[in-house]
N, C-alpha and C positions, 0 to 999 in steps of 0.2 A: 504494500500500500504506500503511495505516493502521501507524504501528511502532507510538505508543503502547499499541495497540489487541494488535499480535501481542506486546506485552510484556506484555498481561495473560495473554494466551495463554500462553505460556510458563510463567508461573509455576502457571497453573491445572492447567498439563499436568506440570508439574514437582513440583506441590505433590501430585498424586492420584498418582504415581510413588515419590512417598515415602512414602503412605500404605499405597500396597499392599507395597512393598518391606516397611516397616516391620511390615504384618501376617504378612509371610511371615520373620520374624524376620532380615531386613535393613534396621537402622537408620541407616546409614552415609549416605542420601540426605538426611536431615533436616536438614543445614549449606546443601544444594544452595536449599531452599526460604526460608531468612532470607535467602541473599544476591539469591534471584531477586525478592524483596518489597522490599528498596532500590534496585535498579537498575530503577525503573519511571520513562522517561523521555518527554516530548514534544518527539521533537527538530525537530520541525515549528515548533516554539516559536522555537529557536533559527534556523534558516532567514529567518523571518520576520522578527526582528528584525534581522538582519545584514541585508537588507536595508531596513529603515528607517533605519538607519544610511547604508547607501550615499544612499539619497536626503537624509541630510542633508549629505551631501560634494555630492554635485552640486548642491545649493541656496544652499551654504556658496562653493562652487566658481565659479556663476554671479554670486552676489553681487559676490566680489572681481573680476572680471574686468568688470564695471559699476560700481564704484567706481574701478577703476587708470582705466577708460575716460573717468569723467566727471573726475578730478583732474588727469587729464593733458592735457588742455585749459585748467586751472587753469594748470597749472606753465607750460605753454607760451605764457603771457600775458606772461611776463615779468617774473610778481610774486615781486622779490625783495627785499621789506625785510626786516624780524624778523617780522612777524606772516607773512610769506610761507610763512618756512621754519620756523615754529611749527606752520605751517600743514600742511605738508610732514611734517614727524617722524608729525605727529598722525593721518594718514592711512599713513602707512608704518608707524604702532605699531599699527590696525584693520586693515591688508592680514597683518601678520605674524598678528593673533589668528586671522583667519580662516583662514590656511595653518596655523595649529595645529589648527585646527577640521578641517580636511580631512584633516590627517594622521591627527589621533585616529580619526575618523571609519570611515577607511581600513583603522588597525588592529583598532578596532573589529569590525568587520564580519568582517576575516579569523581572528579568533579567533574570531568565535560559529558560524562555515560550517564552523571547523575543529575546535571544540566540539562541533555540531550533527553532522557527520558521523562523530565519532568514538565519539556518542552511539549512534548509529541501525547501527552496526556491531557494535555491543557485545550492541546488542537481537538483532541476525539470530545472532550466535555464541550470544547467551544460548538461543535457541528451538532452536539446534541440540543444545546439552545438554541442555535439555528431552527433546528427542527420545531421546539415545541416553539418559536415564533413562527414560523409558514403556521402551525399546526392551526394557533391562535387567530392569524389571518384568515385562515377558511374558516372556523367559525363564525368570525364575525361578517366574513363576506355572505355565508349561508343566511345569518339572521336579517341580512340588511336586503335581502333577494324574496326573502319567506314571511309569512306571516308573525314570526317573532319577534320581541321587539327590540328594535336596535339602540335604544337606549340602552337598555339594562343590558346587555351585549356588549356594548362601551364600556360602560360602568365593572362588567365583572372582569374583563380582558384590561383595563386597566390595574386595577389592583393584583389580577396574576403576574402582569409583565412589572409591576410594580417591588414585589413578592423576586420573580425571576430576578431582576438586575442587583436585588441585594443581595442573592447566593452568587450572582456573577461577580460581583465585586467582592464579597469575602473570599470566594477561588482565586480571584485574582489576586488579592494580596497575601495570599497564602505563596503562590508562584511566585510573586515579587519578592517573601521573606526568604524563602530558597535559593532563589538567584542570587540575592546579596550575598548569604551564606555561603554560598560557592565562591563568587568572587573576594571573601573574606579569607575564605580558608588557603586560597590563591595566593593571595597576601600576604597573609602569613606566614603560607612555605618560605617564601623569597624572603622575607623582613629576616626570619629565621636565619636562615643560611648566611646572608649578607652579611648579619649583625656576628654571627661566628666569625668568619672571616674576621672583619674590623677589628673584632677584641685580640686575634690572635697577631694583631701588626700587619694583616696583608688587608690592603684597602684595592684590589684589582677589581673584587666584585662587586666592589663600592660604585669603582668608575665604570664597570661594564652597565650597572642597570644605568646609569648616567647616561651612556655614549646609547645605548637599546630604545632610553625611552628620549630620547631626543631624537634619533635613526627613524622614530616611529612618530615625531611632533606631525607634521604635514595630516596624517590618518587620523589621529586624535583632533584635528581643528576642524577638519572635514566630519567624522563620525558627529561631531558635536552639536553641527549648523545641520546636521541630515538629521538628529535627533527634535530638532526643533522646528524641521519643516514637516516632520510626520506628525508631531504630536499639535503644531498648528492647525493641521488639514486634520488632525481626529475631531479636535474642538469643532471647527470648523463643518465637520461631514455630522457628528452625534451632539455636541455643545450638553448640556446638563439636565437633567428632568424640571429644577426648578427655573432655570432661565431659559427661555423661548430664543433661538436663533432667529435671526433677519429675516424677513424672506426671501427666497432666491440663493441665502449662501448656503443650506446643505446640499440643494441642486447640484452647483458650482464646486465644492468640495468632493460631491459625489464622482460630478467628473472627472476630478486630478484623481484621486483616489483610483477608480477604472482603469486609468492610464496607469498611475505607479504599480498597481498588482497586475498590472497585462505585460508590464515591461520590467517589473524587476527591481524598478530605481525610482529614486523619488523626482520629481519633474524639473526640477531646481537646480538641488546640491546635486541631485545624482550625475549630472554632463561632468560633472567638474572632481571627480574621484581622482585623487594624486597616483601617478603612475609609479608603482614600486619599482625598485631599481633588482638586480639581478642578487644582490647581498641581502633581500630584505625589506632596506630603507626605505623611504619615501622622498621624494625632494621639496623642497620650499617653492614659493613661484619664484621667487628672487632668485633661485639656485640655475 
């Protein structure tokens, strides 16, 4: 199963659910369609990369266990002067990096599985409320065709989707307290490691996140402005239950929205993604 793919679903099925609600004088779904237009995710993404990470732990992994192999054949010659056991430290301080390598690695991996899974659950509950929003739309479209009455039709399909969007938003901040926790625990591996290093006199991995997260400034200025034109256009496409949007701009956000999930990118920032360099990097425009 394709999620990112039944996430566009969702939203398409979710967004014509609020269009007909909204024609049949129930606006109350229009919140449902901003938040179903930011939670569009590829958690295949994440899968993938947790395991590339894993392969850098067993590559990380094999390394040191053919390094202890070949030194310890060293040690066992009997060379102990000074440069022996300079010698010694100097291969015990490369075996420690590379067990930091494995560790990171390690946790690495179980935050993006635990990320990526937690992504791809969020998709199958988001297409479920999709659903019971169409579901709610034929009802109310039945009563408003039939002899029942379409008042009380309104009145009970508001307080469901009323009902709905407060479970939608407690799952949602449930998903949000996770992802931070991921990116926390992320953090922390690094803060870890780095802060060993420094206590022990070597500041190199002090300067590498330095020189990494500046290597990576251009993605981070870009990620940031494409963060605020989606969550613009979410305001913009669903705005709040208790404030009323203009008329004409959910239309108008409907539109860009259309376009960003048929293309991939946001209509804006997305032309202007910094082209990574063959290390990595990103460039400056000035660069």
């Amino acid at each position: 199963m394709n999620l990112a793919h039944l996430g566009q679903r969702s939203l398409m099925l979710g967004a014509g659910a609020a269009v007909t609600l909204s024609a049949l004088g129930v606006p109350a779904a229009w919140p449902f369609a901003g938040k179903m237009y930011v939670h569009q995710y590829t958690p295949q993404a994440f899968f993938d990369a947790a395991d590339a990470w894993l392969d850098v732990h067993d590559r990380a992994s094999d390394t040191r266990r053919n390094v202890r192999d070949l030194t310890r054949g060293v040690a066992a010659s009997g060379w102990r002067s000074e440069d022996g056991r300079a010698f010694e430290q100097r291969v015990d301080a490369y075996l420690a990096g590379l067990r930091g390598i494995e560790l990171r690695a390690v946790v690495t991996a179980l935050v993006l599985h635990t990320a990526g899974a937690a992504l791809a659950a969020f998709i199958l509950f988001q297409f479920l409320v999709a659903a019971a929003l169409a579901a709610v739309a034929a009802w109310v479209l039945v009563a408003a065709v039939t002899p029942f009455s379409l008042m009380a039709a309104r009145t009970a399909a508001t307080q469901c989707l009323t009902r709905l969007f407060s479970v939608y938003r407690t799952t949602e901040k449930l998903l949000d307290q996770l992802l931070h926790g991921c990116a926390a625990a992320l953090t922390a591996t690094v803060a870890v490691q780095v802060g060993r290093e420094v206590l022990r006199g070597d500041d190199t991995a002090l300067k590498d996140l330095a020189s990494a997260t500046m290597a990576q400034g251009p993605l981070l200025v870009w990620g940031t402005a494409n963060r605020v034109e989606r969550d613009l256009t979410a305001h913009a496409l669903g705005g709040r239950p208790s404030s009323p949007l203009p008329a004409g701009l959910p239309q108008v956000a409907g539109a860009k929205a259309a376009y960003d999930v048929s293309t991939g990118s946001q209509a804006i920032t997305g032309r202007h993604l910094p082209e990574q360099g063959a290390d990595g990097s990103y460039s400056f425009p000035w660069e």
